[in-house]
N, C-alpha and C positions, 0 to 999 in steps of 0.2 A: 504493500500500500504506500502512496506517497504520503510523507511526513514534512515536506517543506516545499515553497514554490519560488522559484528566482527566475525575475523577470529582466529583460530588456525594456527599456523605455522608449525611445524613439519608434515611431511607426506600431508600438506591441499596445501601451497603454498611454501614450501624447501624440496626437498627430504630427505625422512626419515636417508639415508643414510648418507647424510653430517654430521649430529648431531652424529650417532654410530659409524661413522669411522674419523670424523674427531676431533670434536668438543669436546666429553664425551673422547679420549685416550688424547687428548693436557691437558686438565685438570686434570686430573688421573696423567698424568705424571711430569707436575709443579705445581700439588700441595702442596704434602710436604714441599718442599721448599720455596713457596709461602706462609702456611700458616705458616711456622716457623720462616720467615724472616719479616711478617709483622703484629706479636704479637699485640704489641703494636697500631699497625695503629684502630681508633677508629671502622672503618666498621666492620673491620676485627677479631675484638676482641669482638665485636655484635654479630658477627654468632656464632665464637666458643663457648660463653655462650651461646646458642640456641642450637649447639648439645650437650650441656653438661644436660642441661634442656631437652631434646630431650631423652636421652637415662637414664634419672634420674638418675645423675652418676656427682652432682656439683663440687667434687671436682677431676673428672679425670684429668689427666695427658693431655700434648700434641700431645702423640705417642697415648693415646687412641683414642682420638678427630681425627687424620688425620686418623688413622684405620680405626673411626667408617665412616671416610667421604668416601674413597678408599671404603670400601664396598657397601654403598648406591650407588655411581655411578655404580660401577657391578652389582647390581641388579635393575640398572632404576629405584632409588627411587624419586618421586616428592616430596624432605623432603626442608621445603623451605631455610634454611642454606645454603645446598649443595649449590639449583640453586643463592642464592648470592654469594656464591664464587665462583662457577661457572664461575657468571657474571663478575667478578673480573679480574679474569685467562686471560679468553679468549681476555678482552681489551688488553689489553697485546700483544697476539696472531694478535687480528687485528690490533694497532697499527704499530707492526713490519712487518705490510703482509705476515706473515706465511699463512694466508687463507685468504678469502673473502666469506660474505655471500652470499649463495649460494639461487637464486631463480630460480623457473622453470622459462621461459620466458613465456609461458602463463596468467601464476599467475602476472608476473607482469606487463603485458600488460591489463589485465580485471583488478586491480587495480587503473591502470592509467583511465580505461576507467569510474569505476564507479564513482572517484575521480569527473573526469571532467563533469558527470552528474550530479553532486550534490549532491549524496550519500556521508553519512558520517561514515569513515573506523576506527574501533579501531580491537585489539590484544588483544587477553585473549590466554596465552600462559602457561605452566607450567615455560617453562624459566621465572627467571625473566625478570622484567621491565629491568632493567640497559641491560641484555643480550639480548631482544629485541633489545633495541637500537643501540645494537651493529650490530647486523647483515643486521639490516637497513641503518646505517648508512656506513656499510663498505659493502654493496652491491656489486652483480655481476653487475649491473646497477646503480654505485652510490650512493650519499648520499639520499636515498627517505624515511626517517624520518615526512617530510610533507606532504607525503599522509594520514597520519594516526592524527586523532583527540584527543586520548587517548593509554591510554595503563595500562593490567592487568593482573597480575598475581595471585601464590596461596594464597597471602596476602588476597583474595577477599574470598578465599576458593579451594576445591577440585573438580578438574574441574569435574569430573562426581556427581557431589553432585548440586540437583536445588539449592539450597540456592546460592551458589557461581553465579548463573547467575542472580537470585532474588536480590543478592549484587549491581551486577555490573548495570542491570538497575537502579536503585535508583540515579546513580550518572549519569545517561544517559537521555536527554530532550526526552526522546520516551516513547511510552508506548511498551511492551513486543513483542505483535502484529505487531510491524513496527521497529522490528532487524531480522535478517538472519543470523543465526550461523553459520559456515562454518568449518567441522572437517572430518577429515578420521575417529576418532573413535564413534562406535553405543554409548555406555555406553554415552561419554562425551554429543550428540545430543541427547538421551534419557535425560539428565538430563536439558538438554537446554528448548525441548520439555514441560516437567513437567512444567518449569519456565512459560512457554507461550511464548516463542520465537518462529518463523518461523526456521526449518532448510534446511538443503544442506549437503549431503553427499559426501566428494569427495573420489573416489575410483583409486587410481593410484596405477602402480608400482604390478600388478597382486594381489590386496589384494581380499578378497572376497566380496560380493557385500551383500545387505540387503536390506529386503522392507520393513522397518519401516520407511524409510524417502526417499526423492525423491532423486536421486544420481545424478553425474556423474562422467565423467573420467580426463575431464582436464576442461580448464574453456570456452573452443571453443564451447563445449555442453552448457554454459549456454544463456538462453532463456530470454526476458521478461518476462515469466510469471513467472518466480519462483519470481521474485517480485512485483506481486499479492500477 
């Protein structure tokens, strides 16, 4: 029987849209200034040496660093630097109520629901951790930060890589068998699968559909038995 359930966020339970049109241009656009303005600040000065080690380029400049960052976000990269400033930015953004995280209301009505059955809910996100929590805690529904038992990101690894889900059980009281992955992407559920995780495909928003793994479309389709 499944004993826990770890979700993806993007495209599984927030529309994909909110992150492309809201989330990735607010960062794009305060970042220069963000990462110029806070050199110094220790986090901040962590990442830049990571894309500097990143593009094996130790001793680049500042204007190369925010380039090389502006680019990775246009081309959707999961480079783990980016998504901590990322995380950085966007507090920011949700502090001042520019946005608020954006969930489907189904997603997080079957959250609440597996919460209160005793199921236990972590996040394995490409966002980081810190941006997790932001979007949780600055909800369309609130601060619901405490449904969630943990939280992972690419620190663990690359989400369509098993090792990354082989990480994360290790630090989880279940054996593989008794988690429920939960992603729009095949690749990342293929690599779940390998792990020996139970998965759940969710297919919103007209994306195409796949029979490697048991699907559906919002969370009203899900059944007891998908966890059997």
């Amino acid at each position: 029987m499944i004993k826990a359930l770890l979700t993806d966020i993007e495209g599984t339970i927030t529309r994909i849209s909110f992150v492309k049109d809201v989330l990735f241009p607010y960062a794009a656009q305060q970042l220069p200034a963000f990462v110029r303005g806070h050199t110094e600040q220790p986090e901040v000065a962590e990442q830049i040496s990571a894309v500097k080690a990143e593009i094996n380029e130790p001793n680049a400049d500042i204007d190369t660093v925010i380039s090389t960052l502006l680019t990775w976000i246009e081309e959707d990269k999961k480079i783990t630097p980016l998504k901590q400033l990322q995380g950085l930015i966007w507090q920011t953004g949700y502090e001042n109520g520019d946005f608020t995280g954006h969930l489907y209301p189904d997603a997080y009505q079957f959250l609440q629901q597996q919460k209160q059955a005793g199921q236990q809910l972590y996040v394995y996100s490409s966002g980081s951790v810190k941006a997790q929590h932001l979007i949780f805690q600055y909800s369309d529904f609130g601060d619901i930060r405490s449904l969630f038992s943990d939280y992972f990101d690419t620190k663990v690894g690359a989400k369509q890589a098993p090792s990354a889900y082989e990480n994360i059980i290790t630090q989880l009281p279940f054996n593989p068998d008794e988690v429920l992955f939960l992603s729009d992407v095949v690749a990342e559920l293929d690599a779940a699968k390998t792990a020996g995780l139970k998965t759940l495909h969710l297919i919103r928003d007209g994306q195409e559909s796949s029979s490697k793994h048991s699907y559906i479309n919002d969370f009203s389709q899900f059944k007891a038995e998908h966890l059997a």
